[in-house]
C-alpha positions as CSV (number, residue, x, y, z in Angstrom):
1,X,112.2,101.0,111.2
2,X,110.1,98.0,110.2
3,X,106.7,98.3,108.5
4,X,103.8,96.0,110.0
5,X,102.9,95.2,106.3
6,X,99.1,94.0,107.9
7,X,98.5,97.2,109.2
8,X,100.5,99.2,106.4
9,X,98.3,97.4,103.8
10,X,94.5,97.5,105.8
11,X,95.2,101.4,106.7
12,X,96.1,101.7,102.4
13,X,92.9,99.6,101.9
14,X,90.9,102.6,104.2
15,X,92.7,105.1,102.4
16,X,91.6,104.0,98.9
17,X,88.2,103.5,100.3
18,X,87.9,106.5,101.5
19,X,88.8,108.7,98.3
20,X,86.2,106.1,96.5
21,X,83.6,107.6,98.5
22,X,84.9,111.4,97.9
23,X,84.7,110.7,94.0
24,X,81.6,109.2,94.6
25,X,79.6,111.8,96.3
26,X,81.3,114.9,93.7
27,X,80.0,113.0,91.3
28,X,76.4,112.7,92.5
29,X,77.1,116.4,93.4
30,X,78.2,118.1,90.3
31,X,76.2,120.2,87.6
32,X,79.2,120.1,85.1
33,X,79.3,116.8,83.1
34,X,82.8,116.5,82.8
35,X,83.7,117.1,86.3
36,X,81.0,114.4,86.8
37,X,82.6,112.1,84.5
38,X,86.2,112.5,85.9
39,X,85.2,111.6,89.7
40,X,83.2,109.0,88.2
41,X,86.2,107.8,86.8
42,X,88.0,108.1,89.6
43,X,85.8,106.1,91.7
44,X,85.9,103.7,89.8
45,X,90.0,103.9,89.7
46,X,90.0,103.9,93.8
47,X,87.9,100.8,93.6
48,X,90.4,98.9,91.7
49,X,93.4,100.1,93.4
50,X,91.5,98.9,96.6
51,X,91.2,95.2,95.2
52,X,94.3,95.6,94.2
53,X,95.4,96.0,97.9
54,X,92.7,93.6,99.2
55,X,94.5,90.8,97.1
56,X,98.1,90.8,98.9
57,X,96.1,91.8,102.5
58,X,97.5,88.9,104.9
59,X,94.6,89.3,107.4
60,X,91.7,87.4,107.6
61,X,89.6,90.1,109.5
62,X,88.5,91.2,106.0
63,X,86.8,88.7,104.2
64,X,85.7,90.4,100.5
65,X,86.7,93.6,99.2
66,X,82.7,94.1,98.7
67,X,81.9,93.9,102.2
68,X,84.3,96.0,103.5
69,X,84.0,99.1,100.9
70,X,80.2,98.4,102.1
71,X,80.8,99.3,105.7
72,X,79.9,103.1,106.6
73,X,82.9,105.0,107.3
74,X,82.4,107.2,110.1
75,X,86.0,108.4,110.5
76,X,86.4,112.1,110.1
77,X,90.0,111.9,109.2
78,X,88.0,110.5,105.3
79,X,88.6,112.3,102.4
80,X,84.8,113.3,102.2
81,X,85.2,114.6,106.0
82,X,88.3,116.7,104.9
83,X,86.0,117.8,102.1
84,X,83.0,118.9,103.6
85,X,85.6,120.8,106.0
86,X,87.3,122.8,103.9
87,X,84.1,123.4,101.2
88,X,81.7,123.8,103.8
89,X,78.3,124.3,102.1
90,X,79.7,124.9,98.8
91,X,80.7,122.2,97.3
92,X,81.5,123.4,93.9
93,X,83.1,121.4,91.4
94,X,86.2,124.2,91.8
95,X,86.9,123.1,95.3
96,X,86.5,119.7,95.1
97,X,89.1,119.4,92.7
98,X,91.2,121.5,94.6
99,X,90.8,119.1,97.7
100,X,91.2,115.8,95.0
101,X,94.7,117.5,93.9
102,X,96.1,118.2,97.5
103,X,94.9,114.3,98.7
104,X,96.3,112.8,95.4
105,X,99.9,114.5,96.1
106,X,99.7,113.3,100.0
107,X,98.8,110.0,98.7
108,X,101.3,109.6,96.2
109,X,104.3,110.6,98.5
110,X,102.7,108.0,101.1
111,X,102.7,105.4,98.3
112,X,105.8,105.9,97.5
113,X,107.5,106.1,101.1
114,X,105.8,103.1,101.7
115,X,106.9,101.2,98.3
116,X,110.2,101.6,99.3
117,X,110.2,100.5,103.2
118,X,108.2,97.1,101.9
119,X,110.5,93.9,102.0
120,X,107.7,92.0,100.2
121,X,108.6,92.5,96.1
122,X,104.9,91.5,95.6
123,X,103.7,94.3,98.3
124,X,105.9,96.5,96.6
125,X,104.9,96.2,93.5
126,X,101.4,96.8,94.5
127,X,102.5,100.3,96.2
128,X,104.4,101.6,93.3
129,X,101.6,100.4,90.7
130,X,99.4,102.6,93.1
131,X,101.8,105.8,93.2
132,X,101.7,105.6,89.3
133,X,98.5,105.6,89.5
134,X,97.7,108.2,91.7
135,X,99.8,110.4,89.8
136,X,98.0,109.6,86.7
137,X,94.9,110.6,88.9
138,X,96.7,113.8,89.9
139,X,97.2,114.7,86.2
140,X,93.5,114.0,85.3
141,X,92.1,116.2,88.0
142,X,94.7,118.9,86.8
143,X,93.3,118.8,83.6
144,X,89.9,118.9,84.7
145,X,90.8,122.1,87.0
146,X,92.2,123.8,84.5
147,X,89.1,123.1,82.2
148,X,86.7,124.2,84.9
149,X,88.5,127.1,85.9
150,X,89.3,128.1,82.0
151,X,92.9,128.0,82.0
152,X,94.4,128.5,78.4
153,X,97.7,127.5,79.5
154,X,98.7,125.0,82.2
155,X,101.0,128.0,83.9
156,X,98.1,129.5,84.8
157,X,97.3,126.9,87.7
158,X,100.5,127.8,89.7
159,X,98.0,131.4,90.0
160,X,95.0,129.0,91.3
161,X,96.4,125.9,92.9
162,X,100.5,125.5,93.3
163,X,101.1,129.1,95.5
């Protein structure tokens, strides 16, 4: 099956966009300093890995990475959407995370299936760079579960997150 690497790579642009803006607004949201620090972090990560994107996009429909993370999304498939969703009113620093670890294990079996279906060594190079990274990003927001939820040992988060 072959990959339309314009669409592949715009709809990877959105997706990176749209867990910048999930960071974003738990970081605006949250009480607890580190957790505020982490998603900070993070969007700031999911900015980056959508220039990194931006930079091999063929298209010319997209003419700066600025402008384009500065469009409102209004999709309500966006991690923020998902978020709001599941957390409803509450959300806590707990469930945030909770949502950030799920997304971050989608997206880095997505990266990854599509690293391996791109023809393009530059393209996929840029898709397994970003499944690294996202599984960095997963281990971070592990961490910070854990420390929120005041694991003493990292077994404990098959109890809270893994069932």
């Amino acid at each position: 099956m072959t990959v339309d690497v314009q669409e592949a790579i715009k709809n990877s642009l959105l997706t990176e966009k749209s867990a910048m803006l999930f960071y974003q607004y738990g970081a605006q949201q949250f009480k607890d300093h580190g957790a505020k620090r982490t998603f900070e972090l993070l969007a700031s990560e999911e900015r980056e890995h959508a220039g990194h994107f931006h930079r091999i996009y063929p298209g010319s429909d997209i003419p700066s990475l600025d402008e384009f993370l500065a469009i409102q999304a209004s999709d309500e498939s966006t991690w923020l959407a998902v978020a709001k969703k599941v957390c409803g009113a509450e959300f806590t620093e707990q469930k945030a995370l909770e949502v950030a670890l799920n997304k971050e294990k989608q997206l880095e079996e997505a990266l990854r299936e599509l690293a391996v279906r791109m023809d393009d060594p530059e393209v996929r190079a840029v898709y397994e760079l970003n499944a690294c990274e996202t599984h960095k990003h997963y281990l971070l927001i592990e961490a910070e579960y854990a420390r929120i939820m005041g694991m003493v040992d990292e077994s404990d988060m098959d109890t809270f997150v893994r069932e």
